[in-house]
SETIDO-449546 format. One line per 4 residues: number of its first residue (from 1); their letters; for each residue x, y, z of C-alpha. Coordinates in nm, 3 decimals, always signed. Layout:
NUM	a	X Y Z | ...
! end
This chain:
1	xxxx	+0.000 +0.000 +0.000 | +0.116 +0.334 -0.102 | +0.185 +0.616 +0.149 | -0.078 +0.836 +0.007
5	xxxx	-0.322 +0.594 +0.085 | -0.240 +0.442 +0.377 | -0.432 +0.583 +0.715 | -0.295 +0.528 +1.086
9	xxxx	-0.486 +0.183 +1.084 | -0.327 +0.086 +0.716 | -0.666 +0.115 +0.588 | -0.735 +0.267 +0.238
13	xxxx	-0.962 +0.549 +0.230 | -0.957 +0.850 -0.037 | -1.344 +0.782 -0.078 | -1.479 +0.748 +0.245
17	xxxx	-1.433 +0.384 +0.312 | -1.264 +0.217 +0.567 | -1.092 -0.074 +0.457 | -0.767 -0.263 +0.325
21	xxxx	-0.595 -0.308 +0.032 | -0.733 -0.647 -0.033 | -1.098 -0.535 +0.055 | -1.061 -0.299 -0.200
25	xxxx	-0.952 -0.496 -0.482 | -1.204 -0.758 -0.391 | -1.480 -0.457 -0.409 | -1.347 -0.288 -0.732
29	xxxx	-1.384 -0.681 -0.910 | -1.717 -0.687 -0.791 | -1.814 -0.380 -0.953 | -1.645 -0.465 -1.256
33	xxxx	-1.803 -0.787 -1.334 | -2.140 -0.624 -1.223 | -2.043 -0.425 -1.536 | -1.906 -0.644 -1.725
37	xxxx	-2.264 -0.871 -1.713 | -2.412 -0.595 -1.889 | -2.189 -0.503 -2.117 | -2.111 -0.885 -2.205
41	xxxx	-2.529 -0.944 -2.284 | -2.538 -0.669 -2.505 | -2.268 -0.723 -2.706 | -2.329 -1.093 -2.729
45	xxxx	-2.687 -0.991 -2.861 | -2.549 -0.732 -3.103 | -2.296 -0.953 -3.248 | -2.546 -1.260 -3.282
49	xxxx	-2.760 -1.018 -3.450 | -2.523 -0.898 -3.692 | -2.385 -1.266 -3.789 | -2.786 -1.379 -3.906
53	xxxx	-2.776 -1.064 -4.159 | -2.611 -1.198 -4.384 | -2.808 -1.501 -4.380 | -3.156 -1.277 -4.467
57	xxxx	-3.310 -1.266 -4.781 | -3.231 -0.894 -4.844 | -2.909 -0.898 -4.810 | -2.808 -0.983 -5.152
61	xxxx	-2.974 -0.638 -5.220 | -2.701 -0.472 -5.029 | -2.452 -0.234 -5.219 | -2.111 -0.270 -5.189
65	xxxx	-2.022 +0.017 -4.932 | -2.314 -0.152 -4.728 | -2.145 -0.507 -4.753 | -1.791 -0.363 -4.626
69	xxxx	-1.957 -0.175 -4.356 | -2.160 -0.446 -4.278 | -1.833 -0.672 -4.273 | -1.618 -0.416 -4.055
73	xxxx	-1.915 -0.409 -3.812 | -1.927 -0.835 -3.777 | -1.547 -0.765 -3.708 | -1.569 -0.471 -3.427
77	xxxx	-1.883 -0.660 -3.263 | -1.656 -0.953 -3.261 | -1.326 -0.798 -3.075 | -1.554 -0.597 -2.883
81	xxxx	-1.713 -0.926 -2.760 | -1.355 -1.070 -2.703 | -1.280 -0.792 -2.488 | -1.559 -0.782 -2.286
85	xxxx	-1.507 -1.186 -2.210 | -1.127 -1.102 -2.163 | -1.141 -1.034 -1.797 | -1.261 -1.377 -1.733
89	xxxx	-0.989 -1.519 -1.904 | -0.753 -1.285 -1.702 | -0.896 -1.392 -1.394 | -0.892 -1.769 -1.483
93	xxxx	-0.453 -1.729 -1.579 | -0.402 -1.515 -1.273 | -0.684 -1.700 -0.999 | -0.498 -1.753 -0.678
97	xxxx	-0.142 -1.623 -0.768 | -0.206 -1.302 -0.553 | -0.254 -1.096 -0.882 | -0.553 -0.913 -0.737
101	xxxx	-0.425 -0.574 -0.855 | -0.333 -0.676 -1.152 | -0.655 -0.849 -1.274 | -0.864 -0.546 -1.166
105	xxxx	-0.603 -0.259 -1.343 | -0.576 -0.462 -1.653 | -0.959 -0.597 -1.624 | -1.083 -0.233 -1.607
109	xxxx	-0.826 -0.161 -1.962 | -1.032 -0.437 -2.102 | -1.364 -0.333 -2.011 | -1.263 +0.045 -2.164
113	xxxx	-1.193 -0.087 -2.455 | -1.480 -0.301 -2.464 | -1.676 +0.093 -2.421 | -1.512 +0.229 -2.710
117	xxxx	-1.588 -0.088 -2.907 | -1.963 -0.111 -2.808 | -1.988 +0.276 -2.893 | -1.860 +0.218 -3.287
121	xxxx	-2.051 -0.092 -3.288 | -2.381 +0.107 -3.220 | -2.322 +0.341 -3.411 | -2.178 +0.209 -3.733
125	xxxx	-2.525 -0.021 -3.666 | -2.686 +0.298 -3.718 | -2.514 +0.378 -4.040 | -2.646 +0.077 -4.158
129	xxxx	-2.951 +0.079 -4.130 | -3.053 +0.419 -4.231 | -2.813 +0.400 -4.487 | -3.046 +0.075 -4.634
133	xxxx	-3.422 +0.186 -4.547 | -3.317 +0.582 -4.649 | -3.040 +0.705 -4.747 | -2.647 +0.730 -4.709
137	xxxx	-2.631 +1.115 -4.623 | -2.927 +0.977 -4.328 | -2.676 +0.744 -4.213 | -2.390 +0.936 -4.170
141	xxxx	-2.554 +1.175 -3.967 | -2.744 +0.931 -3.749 | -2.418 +0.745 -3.677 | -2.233 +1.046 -3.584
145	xxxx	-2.527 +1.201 -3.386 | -2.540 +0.888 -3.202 | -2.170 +0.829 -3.132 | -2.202 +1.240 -3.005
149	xxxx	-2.459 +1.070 -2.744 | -2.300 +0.844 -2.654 | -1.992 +1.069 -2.581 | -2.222 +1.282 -2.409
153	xxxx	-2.374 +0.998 -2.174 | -2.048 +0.772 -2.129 | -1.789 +1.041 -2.137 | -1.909 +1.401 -2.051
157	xxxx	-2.165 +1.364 -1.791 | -1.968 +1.146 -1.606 | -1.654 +1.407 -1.627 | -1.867 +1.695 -1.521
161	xxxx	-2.040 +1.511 -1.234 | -1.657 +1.390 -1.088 | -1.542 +1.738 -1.119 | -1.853 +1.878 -0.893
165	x	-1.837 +1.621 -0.636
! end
C-alpha cells in the first residue's frame, strides 16, 4: 500500500471507506463484473444479431459500401465481444497467484476498450440501417449524432459530475 493511501490503521480510504488493500480490490472486481454482465449481454446480442444478416433474404440487395460496412461491423462486434469476455480469461490465468491488482487494473483496460468498441458498434449499426431503409447522407448523420450521445452519456456527464463532487 502506497503512502498516500495508507491511514494510521493501514486502511485505504480517499473515498470514504474504511478498509484494506485487499478489501478494495475484492470490491473494485465486484463492480467490474457487475459491469461487465451488462456489457457482455449486449454485445453478445449485437454480435449474434449482426452474424444472421447476412443469412436474410435482403441482403443480396445490399450495395457494396453496405457489404464492407456491414463486414467491418461483424469484425468490431466480434473484438468488442472478445474484450468484454477477456477479464474472465484474465482472472482464470491469474486466480490464486495473488494478482488481485493486476486483474482489476488490466480488467478495467479491457472493459474500456470493450466501451469504445460497443460505442462504434452502435453506431456504425446505425449507419447501416438508415443507410439501407433511407439514405447514405441519413446514415452518416445518425451514426455520428449517435456516437455524439453516446460521448455525451459515457464520457461528458460522467466528467462533469466527478469534477462537482
Amino acid at each position: 500500500m502506497t503512502a498516500d493511501r495508507a491511514t494510521a490503521g493501514g486502511d485505504y480510504s480517499d473515498d470514504g471507506r474504511s478498509e484494506s488493500e485487499a478489501e478494495r480490490l475484492d470490491r473494485n472486481w465486484n463492480e467490474l463484473l457487475q459491469e461487465l454482465r451488462v456489457l457482455q449481454t449486449g454485445t453478445q446480442i449485437l454480435t449474434g444479431f449482426l452474424l444472421t444478416v447476412a443469412f436474410q433474404s435482403r441482403f443480396e440487395d445490399l450495395n457494396e459500401f453496405q457489404v464492407d460496412v456491414y463486414l467491418v461491423l461483424v469484425v468490431l462486434a466480434s473484438l468488442t465481444t472478445a474484450l468484454g469476455l477477456a477479464p474472465v480469461s484474465l482472472h482464470r490465468w491469474l486466480f490464486r497467484k495473488r494478482a488481485k491488482d493486476a486483474i482489476v487494473r488490466i480488467g478495467h483496460g479491457f472493459l474500456q476498450a470493450a466501451l469504445v468498441g460497443i460505442a462504434l458498434t452502435i453506431s456504425g449499426v446505425s449507419l447501416l440501417i438508415f443507410d439501407v431503409v433511407w439514405t447514405r447522407t441519413a446514415g452518416i448523420v445518425t451514426a455520428v449524432g449517435t456516437l455524439a450521445a453516446i460521448l455525451l452519456f459515457w464520457v461528458v456527464i460522467p466528467a462533469v459530475a466527478g469534477r462537482r463532487r
